[in-house]
N, C-alpha and C positions, 0 to 999 in steps of 0.2 A: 941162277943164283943158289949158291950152295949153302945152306943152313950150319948153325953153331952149335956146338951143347950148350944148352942152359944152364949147366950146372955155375956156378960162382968159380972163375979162376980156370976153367977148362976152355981152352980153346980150338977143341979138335971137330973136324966134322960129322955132325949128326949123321946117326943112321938110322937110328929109330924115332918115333913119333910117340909119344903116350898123350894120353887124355887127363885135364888134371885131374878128375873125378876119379880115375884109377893110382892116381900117384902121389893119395891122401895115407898119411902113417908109413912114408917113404922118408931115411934120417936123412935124404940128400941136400943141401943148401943151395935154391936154387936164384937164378935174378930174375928178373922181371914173368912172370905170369900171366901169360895170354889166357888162351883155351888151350894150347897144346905145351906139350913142355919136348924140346927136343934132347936125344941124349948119342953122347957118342959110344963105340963099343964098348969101353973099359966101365963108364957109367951105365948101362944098359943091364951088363953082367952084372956090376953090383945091387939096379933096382929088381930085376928078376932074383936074385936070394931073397932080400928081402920080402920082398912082396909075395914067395911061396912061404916064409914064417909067419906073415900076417894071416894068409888064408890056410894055412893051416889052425892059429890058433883060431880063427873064426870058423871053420871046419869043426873042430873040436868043442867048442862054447857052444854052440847048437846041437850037437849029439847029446850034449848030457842033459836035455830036458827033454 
């Protein structure tokens, strides 16, 4: 059985897996929230940008103290 993106309105097949604990302060609208949030390429590529400006600015907010 071949998994969905999660995202709202996507209906392509996942290929990636995230945890939702990593995919807190991600702008993506997702539906229903297990433990895992599945996503396809096109959503995938866009949680990886995001998610290196969050850890960079947390990267950063930690340096200056």
């Amino acid at each position: 059985m071949s998994k969905v993106c999660s995202v709202k309105g996507c209906n392509e097949p996942a290929i990636k897996t995230i945890s939702v604990t990593k995919f807190e302060g991600v702008n993506l609208e997702v539906e229903a929230v297990g433990r895992k949030i599945y996503l396809c390429k096109k959503h995938y590529k866009e949680y990886k940008k995001q998610r290196k400006n969050i850890e960079r600015l947390e990267r950063w907010r930690w340096s200056t103290y």
